[in-house]
C-alpha positions as CSV (number, residue, x, y, z in Angstrom):
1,X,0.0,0.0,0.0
2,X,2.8,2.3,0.8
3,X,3.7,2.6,-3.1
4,X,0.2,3.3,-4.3
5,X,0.7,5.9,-1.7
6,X,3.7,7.3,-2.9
7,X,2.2,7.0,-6.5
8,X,-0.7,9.2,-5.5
9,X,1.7,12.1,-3.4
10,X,4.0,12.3,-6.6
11,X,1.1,12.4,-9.2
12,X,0.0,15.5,-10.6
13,X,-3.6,14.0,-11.6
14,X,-4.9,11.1,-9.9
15,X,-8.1,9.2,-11.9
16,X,-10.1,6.6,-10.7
17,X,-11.7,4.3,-12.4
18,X,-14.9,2.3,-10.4
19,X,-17.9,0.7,-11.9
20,X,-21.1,1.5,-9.3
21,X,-20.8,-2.0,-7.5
22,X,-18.1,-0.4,-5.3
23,X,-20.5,2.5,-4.2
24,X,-21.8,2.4,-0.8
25,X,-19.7,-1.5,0.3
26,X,-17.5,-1.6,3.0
27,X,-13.5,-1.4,2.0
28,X,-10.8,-4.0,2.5
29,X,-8.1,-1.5,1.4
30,X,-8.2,2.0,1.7
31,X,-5.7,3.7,-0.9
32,X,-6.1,7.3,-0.1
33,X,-8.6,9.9,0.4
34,X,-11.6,11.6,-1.3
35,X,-9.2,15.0,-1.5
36,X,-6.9,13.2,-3.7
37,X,-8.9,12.2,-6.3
38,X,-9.0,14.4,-9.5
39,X,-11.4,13.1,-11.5
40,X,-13.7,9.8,-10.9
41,X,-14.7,7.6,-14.1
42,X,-18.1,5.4,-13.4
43,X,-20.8,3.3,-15.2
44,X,-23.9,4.7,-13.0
45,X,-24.3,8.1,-11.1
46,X,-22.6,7.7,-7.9
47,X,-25.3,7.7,-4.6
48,X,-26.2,11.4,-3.4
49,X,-23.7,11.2,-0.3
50,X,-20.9,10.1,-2.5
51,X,-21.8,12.6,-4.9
52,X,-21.9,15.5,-1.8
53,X,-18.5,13.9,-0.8
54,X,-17.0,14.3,-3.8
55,X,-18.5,18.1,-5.3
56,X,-16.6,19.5,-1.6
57,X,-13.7,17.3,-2.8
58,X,-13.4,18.9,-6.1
59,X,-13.4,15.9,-7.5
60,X,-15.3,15.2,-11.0
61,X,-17.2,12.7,-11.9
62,X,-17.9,11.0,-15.1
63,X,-20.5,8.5,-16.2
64,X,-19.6,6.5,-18.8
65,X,-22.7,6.0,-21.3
């Protein structure tokens, strides 16, 4: 975990890439924080807390279509 981490201080954009069966389950591994992410790329509209989590992260969001 330490070198996804490191990847993630040293990036200048971070993506992340999650299809909507990740929203709203528990984690295993936790790889960084809302805050971090740049930009989010999805199959479905995210839930409306994740969605308020992520607007006051600055992070956007893109559903795939």
């Amino acid at each position: 975990m330490r070198v996804a981490e490191a990847i993630i201080q040293h990036a200048r954009t971070v993506f992340l890439a999650a299809d909507n069966s990740k929203f709203g389950r528990p984690t295993l591994v936790r790889q960084g924080h809302p805050d971090q992410i740049d930009a989010l790329f999805t199959d479905a509209p995210p839930p409306a807390n994740m969605t308020e989590t992520l607007t006051t992260a600055n992070c956007q969001v893109y559903v795939a279509q």
